[in-house]
C-alpha positions as CSV (number, residue, x, y, z in Angstrom):
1,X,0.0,0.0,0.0
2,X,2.8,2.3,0.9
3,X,3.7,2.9,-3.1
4,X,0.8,4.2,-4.1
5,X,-0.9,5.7,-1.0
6,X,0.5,9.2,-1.9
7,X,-1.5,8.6,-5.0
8,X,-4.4,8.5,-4.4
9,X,-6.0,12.0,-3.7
10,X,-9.3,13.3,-5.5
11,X,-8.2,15.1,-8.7
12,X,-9.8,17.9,-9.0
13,X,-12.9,17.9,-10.5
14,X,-14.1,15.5,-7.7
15,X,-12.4,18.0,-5.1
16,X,-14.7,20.4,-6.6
17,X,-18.2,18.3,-7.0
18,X,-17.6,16.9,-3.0
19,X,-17.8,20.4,-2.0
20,X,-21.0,21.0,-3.8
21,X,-22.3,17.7,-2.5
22,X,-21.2,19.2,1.1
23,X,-23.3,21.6,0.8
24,X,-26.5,20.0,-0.4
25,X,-26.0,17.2,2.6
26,X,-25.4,19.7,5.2
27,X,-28.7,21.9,3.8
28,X,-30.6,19.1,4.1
29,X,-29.7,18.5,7.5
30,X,-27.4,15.7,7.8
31,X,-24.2,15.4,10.7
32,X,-21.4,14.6,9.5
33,X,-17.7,14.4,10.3
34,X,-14.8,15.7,8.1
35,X,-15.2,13.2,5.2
36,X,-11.4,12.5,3.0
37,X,-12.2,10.7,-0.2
38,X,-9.4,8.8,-2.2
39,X,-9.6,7.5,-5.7
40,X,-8.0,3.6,-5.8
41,X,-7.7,1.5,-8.8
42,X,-9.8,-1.9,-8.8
43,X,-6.7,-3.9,-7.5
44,X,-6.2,-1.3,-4.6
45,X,-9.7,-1.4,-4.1
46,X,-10.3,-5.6,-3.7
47,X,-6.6,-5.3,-1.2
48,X,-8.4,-2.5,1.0
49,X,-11.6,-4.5,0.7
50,X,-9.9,-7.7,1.9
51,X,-8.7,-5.7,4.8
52,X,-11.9,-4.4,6.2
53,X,-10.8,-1.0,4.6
54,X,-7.9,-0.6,7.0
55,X,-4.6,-1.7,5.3
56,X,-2.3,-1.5,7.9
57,X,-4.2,-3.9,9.9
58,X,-2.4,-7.0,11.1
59,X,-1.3,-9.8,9.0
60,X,-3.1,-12.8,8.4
61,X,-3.8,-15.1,5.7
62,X,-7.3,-14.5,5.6
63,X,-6.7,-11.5,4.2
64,X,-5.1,-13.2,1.0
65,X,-8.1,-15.5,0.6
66,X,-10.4,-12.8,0.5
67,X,-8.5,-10.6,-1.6
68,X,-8.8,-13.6,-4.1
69,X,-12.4,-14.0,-4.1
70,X,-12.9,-10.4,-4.5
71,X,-10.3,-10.1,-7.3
72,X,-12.0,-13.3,-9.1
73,X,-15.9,-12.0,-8.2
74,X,-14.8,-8.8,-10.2
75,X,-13.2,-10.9,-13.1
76,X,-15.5,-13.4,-13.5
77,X,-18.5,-9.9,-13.5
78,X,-19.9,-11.4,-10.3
79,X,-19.7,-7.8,-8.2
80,X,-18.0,-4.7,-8.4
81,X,-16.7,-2.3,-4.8
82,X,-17.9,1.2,-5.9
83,X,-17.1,2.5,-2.7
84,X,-16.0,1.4,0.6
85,X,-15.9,4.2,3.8
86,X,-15.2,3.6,7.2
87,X,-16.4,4.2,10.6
88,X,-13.6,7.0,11.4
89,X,-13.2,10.8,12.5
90,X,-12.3,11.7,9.7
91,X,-14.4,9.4,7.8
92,X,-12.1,7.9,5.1
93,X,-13.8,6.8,1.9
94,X,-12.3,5.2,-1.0
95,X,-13.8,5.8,-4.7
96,X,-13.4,3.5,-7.6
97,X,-11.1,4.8,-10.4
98,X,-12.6,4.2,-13.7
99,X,-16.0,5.1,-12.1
100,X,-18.0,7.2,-14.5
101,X,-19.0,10.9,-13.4
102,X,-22.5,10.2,-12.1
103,X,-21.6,7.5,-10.3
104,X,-18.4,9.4,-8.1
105,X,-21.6,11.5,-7.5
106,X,-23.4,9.0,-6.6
107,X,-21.1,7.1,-4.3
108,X,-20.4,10.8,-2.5
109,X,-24.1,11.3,-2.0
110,X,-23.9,7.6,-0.4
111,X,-20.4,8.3,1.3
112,X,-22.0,11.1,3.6
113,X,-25.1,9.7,4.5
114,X,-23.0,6.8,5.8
115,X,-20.7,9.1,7.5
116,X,-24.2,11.0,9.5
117,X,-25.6,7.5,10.6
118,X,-22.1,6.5,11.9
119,X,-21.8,9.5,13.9
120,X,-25.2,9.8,15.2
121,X,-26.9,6.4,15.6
122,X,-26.5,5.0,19.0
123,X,-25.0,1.6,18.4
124,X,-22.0,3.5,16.7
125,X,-21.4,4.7,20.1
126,X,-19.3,2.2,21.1
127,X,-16.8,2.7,18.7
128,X,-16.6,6.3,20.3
129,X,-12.6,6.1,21.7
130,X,-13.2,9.8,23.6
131,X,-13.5,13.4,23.3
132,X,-11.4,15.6,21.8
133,X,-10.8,18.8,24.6
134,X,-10.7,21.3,22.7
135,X,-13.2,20.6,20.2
136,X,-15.7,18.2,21.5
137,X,-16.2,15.9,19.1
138,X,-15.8,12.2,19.4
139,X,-12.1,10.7,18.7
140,X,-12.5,7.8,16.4
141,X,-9.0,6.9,15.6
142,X,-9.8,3.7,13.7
143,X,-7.1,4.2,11.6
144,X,-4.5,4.7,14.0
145,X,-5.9,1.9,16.8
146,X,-5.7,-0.9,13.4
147,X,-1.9,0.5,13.0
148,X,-1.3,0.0,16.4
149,X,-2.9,-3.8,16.1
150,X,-0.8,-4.6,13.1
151,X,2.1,-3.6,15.3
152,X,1.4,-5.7,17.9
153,X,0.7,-8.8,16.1
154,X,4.0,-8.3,14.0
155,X,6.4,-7.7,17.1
156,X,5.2,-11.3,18.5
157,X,5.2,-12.9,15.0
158,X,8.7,-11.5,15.0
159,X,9.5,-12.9,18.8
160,X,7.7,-15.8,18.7
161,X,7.2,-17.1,15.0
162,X,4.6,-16.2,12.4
163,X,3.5,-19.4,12.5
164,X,2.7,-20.2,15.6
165,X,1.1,-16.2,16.3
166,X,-1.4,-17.4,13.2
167,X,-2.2,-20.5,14.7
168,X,-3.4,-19.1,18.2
169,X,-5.0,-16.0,15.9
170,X,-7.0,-18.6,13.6
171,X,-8.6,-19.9,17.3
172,X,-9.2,-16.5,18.3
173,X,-11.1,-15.9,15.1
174,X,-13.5,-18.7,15.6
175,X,-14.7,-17.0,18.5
176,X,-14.8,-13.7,18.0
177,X,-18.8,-13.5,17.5
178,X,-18.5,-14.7,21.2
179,X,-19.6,-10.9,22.5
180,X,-22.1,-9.2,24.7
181,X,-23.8,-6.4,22.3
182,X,-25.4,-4.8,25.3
183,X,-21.6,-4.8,27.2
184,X,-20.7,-1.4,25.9
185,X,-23.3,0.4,26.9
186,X,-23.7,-1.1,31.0
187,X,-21.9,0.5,33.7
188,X,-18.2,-0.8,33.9
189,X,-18.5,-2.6,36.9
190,X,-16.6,-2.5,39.8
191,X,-14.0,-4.3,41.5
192,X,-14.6,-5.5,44.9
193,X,-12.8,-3.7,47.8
194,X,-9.7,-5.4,49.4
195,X,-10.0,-3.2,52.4
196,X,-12.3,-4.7,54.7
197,X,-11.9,-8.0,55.6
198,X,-14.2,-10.9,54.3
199,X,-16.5,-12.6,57.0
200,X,-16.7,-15.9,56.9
201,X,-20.5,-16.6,55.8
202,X,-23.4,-17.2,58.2
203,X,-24.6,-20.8,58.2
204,X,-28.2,-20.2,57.2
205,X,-31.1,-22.3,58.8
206,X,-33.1,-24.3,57.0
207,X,-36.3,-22.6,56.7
208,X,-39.1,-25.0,58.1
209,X,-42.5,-24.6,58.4
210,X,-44.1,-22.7,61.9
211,X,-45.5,-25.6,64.4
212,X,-47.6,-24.3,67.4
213,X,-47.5,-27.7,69.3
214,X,-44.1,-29.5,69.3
215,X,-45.5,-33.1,69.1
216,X,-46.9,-32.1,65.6
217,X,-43.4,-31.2,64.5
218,X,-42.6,-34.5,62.6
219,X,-45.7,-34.4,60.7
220,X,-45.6,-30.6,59.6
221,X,-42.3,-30.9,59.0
222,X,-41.6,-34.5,58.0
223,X,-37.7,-35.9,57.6
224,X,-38.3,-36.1,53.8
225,X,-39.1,-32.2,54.2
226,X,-36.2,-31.1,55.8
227,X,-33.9,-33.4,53.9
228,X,-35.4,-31.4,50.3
229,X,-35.0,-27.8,52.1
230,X,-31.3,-28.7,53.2
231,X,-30.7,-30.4,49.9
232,X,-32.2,-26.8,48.0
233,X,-29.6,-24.4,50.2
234,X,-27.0,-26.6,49.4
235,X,-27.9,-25.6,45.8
236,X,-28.2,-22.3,46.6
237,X,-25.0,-22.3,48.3
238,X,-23.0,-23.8,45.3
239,X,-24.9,-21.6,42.6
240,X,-23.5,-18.8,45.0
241,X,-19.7,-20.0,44.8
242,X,-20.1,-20.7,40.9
243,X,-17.9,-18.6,38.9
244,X,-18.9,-16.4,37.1
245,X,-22.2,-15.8,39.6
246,X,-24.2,-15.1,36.2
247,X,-23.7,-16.4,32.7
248,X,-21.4,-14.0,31.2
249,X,-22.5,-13.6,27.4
250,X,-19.0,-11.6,26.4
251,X,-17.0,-15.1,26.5
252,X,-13.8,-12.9,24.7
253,X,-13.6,-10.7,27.6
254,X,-14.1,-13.7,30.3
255,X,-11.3,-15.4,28.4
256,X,-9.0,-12.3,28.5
257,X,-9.5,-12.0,32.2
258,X,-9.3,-15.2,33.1
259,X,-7.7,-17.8,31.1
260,X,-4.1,-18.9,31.7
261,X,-2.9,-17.5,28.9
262,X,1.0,-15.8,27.7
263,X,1.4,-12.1,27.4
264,X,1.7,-12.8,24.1
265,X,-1.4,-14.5,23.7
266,X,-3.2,-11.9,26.0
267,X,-2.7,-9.1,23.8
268,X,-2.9,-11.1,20.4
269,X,-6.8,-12.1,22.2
270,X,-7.3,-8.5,23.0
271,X,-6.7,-7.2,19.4
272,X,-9.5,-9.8,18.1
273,X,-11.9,-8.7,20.9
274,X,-11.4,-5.0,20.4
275,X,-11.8,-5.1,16.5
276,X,-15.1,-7.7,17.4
277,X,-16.4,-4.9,19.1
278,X,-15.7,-2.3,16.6
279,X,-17.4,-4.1,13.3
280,X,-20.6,-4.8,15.5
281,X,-22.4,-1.9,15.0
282,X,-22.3,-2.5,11.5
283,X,-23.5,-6.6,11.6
284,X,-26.7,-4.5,14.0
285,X,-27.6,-1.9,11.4
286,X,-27.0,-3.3,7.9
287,X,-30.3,-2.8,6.8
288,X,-31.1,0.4,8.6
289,X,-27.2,2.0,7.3
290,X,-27.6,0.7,3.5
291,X,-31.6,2.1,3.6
292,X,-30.7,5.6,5.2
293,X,-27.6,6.3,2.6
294,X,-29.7,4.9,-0.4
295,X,-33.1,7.2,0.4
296,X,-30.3,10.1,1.3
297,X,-28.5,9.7,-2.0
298,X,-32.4,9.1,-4.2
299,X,-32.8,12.3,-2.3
300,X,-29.6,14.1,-2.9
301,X,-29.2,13.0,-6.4
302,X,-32.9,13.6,-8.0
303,X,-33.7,17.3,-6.4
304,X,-29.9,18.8,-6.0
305,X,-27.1,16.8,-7.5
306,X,-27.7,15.3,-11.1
307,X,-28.7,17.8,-14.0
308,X,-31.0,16.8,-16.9
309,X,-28.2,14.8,-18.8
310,X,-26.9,12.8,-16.2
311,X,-30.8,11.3,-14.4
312,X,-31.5,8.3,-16.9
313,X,-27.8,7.1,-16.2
314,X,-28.3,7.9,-12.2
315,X,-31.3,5.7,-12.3
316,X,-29.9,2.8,-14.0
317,X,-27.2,2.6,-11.7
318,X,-29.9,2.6,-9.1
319,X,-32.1,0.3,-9.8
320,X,-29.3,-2.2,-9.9
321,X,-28.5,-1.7,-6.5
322,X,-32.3,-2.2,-5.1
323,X,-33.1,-4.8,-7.7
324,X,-34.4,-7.5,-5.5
325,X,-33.8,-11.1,-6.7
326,X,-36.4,-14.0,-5.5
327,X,-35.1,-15.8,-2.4
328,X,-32.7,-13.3,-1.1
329,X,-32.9,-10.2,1.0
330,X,-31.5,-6.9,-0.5
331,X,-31.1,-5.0,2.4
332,X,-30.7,-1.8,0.5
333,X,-34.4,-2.1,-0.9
334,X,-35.4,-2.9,2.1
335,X,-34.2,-0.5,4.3
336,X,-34.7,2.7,1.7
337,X,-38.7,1.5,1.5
338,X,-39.0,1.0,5.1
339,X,-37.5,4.6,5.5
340,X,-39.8,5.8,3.2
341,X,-43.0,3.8,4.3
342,X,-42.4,5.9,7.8
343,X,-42.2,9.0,6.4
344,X,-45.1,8.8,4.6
345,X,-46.9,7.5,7.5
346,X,-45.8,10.4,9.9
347,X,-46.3,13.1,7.1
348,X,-50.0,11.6,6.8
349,X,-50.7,11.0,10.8
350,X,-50.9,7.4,10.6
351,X,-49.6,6.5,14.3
352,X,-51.3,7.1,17.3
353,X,-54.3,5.9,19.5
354,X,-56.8,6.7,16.8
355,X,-54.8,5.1,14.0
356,X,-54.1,1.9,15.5
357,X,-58.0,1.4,16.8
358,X,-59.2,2.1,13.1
359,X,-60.4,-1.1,11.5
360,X,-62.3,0.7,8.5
361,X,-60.0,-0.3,5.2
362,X,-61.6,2.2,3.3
363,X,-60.8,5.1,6.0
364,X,-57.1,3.9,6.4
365,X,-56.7,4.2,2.9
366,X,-57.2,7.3,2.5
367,X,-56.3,8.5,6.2
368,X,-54.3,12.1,5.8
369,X,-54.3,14.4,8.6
370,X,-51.2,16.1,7.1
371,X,-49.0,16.5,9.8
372,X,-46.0,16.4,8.1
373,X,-43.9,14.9,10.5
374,X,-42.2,12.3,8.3
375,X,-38.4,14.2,8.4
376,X,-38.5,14.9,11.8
377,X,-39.2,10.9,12.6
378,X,-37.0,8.9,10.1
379,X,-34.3,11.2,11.3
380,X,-35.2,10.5,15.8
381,X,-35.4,6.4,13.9
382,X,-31.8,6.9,12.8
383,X,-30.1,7.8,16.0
384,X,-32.4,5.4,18.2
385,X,-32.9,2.0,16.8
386,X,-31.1,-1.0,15.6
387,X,-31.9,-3.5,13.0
388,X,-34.0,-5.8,15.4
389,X,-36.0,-2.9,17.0
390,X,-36.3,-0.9,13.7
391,X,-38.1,-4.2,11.9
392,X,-40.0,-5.3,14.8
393,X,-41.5,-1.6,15.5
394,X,-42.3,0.1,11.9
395,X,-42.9,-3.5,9.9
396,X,-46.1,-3.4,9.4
397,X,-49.3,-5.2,7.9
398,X,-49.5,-2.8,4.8
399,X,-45.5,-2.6,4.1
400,X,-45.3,-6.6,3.7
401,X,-48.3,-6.4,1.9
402,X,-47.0,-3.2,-1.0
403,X,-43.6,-5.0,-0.8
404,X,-45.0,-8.9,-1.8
405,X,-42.6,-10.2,0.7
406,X,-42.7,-14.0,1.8
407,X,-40.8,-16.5,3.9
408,X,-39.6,-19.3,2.7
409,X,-37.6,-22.9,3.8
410,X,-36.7,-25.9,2.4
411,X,-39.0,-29.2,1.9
412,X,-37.5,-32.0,2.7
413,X,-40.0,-33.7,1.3
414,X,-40.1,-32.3,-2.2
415,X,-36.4,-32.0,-2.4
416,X,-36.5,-28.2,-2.9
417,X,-37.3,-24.6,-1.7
418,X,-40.8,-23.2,-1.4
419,X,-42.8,-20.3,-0.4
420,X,-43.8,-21.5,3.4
421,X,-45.8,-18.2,4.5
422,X,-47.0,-14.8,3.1
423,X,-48.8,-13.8,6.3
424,X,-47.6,-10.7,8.4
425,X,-46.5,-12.2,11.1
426,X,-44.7,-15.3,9.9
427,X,-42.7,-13.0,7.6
428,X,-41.5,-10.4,10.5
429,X,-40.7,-13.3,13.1
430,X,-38.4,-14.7,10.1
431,X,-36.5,-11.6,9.5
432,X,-36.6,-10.8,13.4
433,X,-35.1,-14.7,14.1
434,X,-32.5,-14.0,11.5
435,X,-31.3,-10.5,12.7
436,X,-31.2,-11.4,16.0
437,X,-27.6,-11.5,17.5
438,X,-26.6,-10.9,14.2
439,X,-27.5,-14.0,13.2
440,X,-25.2,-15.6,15.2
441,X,-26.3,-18.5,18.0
442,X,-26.4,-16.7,22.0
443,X,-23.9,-18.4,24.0
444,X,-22.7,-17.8,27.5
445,X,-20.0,-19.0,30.0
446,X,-21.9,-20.6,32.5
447,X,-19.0,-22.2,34.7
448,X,-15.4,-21.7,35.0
449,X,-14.7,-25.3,37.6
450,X,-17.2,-27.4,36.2
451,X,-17.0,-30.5,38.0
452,X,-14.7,-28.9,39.9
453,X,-11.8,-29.6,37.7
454,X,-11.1,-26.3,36.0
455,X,-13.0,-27.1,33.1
456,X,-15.1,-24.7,31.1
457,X,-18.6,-24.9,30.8
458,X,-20.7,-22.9,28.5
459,X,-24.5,-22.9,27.7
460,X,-26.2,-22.2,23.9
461,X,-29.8,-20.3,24.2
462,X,-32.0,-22.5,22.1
463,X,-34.3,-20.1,19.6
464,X,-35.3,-22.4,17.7
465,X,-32.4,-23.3,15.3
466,X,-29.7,-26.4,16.6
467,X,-26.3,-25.5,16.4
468,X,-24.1,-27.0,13.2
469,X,-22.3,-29.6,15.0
470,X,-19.2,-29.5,12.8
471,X,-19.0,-25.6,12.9
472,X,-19.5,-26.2,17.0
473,X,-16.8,-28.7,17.2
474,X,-14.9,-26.7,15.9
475,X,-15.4,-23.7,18.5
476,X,-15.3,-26.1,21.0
477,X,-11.9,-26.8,20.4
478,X,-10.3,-23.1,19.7
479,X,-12.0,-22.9,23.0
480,X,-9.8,-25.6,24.6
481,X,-6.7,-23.9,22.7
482,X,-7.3,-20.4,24.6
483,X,-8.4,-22.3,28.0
484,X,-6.0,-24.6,27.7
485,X,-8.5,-27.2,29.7
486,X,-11.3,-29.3,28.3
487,X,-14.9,-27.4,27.4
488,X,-18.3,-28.1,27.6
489,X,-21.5,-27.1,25.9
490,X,-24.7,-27.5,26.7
491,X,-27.4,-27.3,23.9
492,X,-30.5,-28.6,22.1
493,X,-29.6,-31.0,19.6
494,X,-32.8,-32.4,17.6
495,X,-35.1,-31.7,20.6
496,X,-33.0,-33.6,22.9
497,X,-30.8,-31.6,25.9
498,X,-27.0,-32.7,24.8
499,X,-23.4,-31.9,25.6
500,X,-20.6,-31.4,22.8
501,X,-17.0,-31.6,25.1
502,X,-13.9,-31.4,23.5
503,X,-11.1,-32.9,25.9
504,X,-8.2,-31.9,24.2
505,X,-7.8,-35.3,21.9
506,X,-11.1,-36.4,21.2
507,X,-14.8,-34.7,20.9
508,X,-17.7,-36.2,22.2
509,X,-21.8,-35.9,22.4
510,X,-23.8,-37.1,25.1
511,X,-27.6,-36.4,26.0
512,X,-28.1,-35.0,29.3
């Protein structure tokens, strides 16, 4: 990267339409932070693509691999990067060379909308690394924090052996979906105080039931009684001495604090955790952040941007981007209708008390109280909502209805996929079950000395879906690599409560 990086800047033509574009985005009313645009050629483009658009991030070969199935989707006409821009203050955005006119004006209009809904939606928050004193405004070094990664990973690849660094990164990897979204946003918590000294605990007394006359005490309060009450505190007691007290769902950070691990391996572990943490935001809102940019750059691009000779070209280039293909989920189309269903909605007063006890078709049809509150809304739903809440609160009846959209599954019987549902709510539980968690299965450290041998026992919240057992074996044992002792899962394999353990040799499945 370093040969051509000082090659890259915005000739200027493009210096001179992002200003104008600038200005249209701000007049409309979008937040954004200093944007820096760079032109890259399509092999620069697939390498900063293959690096999650930070090329000084830390080596790996997974970046080769995916720099080869970018470089081969482009040959073969599969896809094509017309932009890529990252969550960064500045925001750095990288345009396509060879791009035609209208679409550099495009991707700009795109860029910046990207750029307000990184800065001002809350799940973005996160990724927030300060505030600048004299300014204000939130320090998101990105670029800088990757640098310092690659550094890292390099000076123990250098100490220890590349080999070996790649190894213990390739287990990290397979777990690093192993995070508590809600962990950034609780209160850090604290650390007990040292100061006082611990009291040994109170025996407690086995809570019996209240006898008036003491030869009635061994039938009120049988032996069989007592022996079940003792037997529960004895439960209570243990649960009480488990560690960690409660499941902890951010299994990266349990493992940081408390597995026996090198220094080495410690801060190689804490790279892959912070960087987890950073590209989360952007698993949440994928629909949300492609369906804000694309209805800000219809916007931009139709009413400020494009003249008369450039709108036919503008709107082929667009409709390729929402073209919806059966069986697959364009989140771009999606998101860009959904934004536009709920401005229409709040422009026409269709929320409320009155609205939602209507049952006359005829009347909601035609309901209009002009209120024109449709900006105002879709710009309070882009700073306060995720994926998951933004489906499950403004899907409605009507939308899935417009939008002919369907669920659909697999028939083993017919040896092929069909339409299983058009109704409402069987449509919005699918996309709800699929966004959840990012799509990715819940799972918690339930027990740090399971059996009282050190071992490592984690639980999988069933929703539905079993876990692939090959994909789970394989966690399993980049678990045992960081914990260095044998794990435990417990899950729902076809109905039936079962445990996948992985002892260090051998794997093995056994129903509970």
């Amino acid at each position: 990267m370093a040969q051509f990086a000082l090659k890259t800047a915005l000739p200027n033509y493009l210096r001179d339409e992002q200003k104008r574009i600038e200005e249209f985005v701000r007049g409309v009313g979008l937040d954004v932070f200093p944007t820096v645009f760079e032109v890259l050629s399509y092999d620069q483009m697939n390498e900063v693509a293959a690096y999650g658009g930070f090329p000084t991030r830390y080596p790996h070969w997974r970046w080769g691999m995916e720099y080869e199935r970018l470089s081969k989707s482009h040959e073969y006409g599969l896809s094509k990067i017309y932009e890529l821009v990252i969550n960064n203050n500045p925001a750095i955005a990288y345009l396509l060379e060879g791009n035609s006119l209208v679409d550099q004006k495009l991707v700009m209009a795109h860029v910046y909308a990207h750029v307000d809904f990184f800065k001002n939606n809350f799940c973005f928050r996160m990724t927030s690394q300060g505030r600048d004193p004299r300014s204000g405004e939130d320090l998101r070094k990105w670029i800088d924090t990757m640098a310092n990664h690659g550094a890292i990973i390099r000076k123990w690849a250098n100490r220890i052996g590349l080999e070996t660094v790649e190894q213990f990164i390739d287990a990290c990897l397979s777990l690093e979906n192993l995070i508590d979204p809600q962990k950034p946003f609780l209160p850090k918590e604290m650390s007990p105080s040292t100061s006082e000294e611990e009291e040994p605990p109170e025996t407690p007394e086995v809570p019996l039931l209240r006898v008036d006359r003491e030869y009635m005490e061994s039938f009120i309060n049988p032996e069989e009684f007592v022996e079940s009450q003792k037997k529960k505190l004895a439960e209570e007691a243990e649960q009480a001495q488990r560690f960690p007290t409660e499941p902890q769902r951010d299994v990266l950070g349990f493992l940081l604090d408390n597995a026996p691990l090198q220094r080495w391996e410690r801060e190689c572990l804490a790279v892959i955790r912070t960087e987890a943490y950073y590209f989360l935001p952007q698993m949440q809102t994928k629909i949300m952040n492609e369906g804000w940019a694309s209805y800000w750059h219809s916007r931009l691009m139709t009413e400020n941007i494009c003249d008369a000779s450039e709108i036919v070209d503008y709107a082929d280039r667009c409709a390729s981007v929402l073209a919806t293909s059966p069986g697959q989920l364009n989140p771009y189309k999606l998101g860009i209708e959904l934004f536009r269903h709920i401005e229409d909605r709040w422009n026409r007063g269709q929320f409320g008390k009155e609205w939602d006890d209507c049952q006359d078709w005829e009347l909601r049809r035609h309901w209009d109280r002009r209120t024109g509150l449709g900006r105002e809304k879709i710009f309070e739903v882009r700073a306060l909502y995720n994926d998951v809440t933004f489906i499950d609160e403004y899907l409605t009846e009507d939308f899935v209805f417009d939008q002919k959209m369907y669920s659909f599954g697999y028939n083993q019987r017919n040896d092929r996929w069909e339409i299983e549902s058009r109704t409402f709510q069987d449509v919005k539980n699918q996309l709800l079950t699929s966004l959840t968690n990012a799509g990715s299965p819940i799972i918690s450290v339930v027990d740090a000395n399971h059996g009282n041998r050190s071992e490592l026992l984690l639980g999988h919240t069933h929703q539905g879906a079993d876990l692939r057992l090959d994909w789970a074996k394989e966690v399993v044992k980049a678990l045992c690599r960081v914990w260095t002792r044998p794990v435990e899962i417990h899950t729902i394999v076809d109905e039936k409560p079962t445990a996948l353990r992985f002892d260090g040799k051998d794997h093995s499945q056994k129903s509970l």
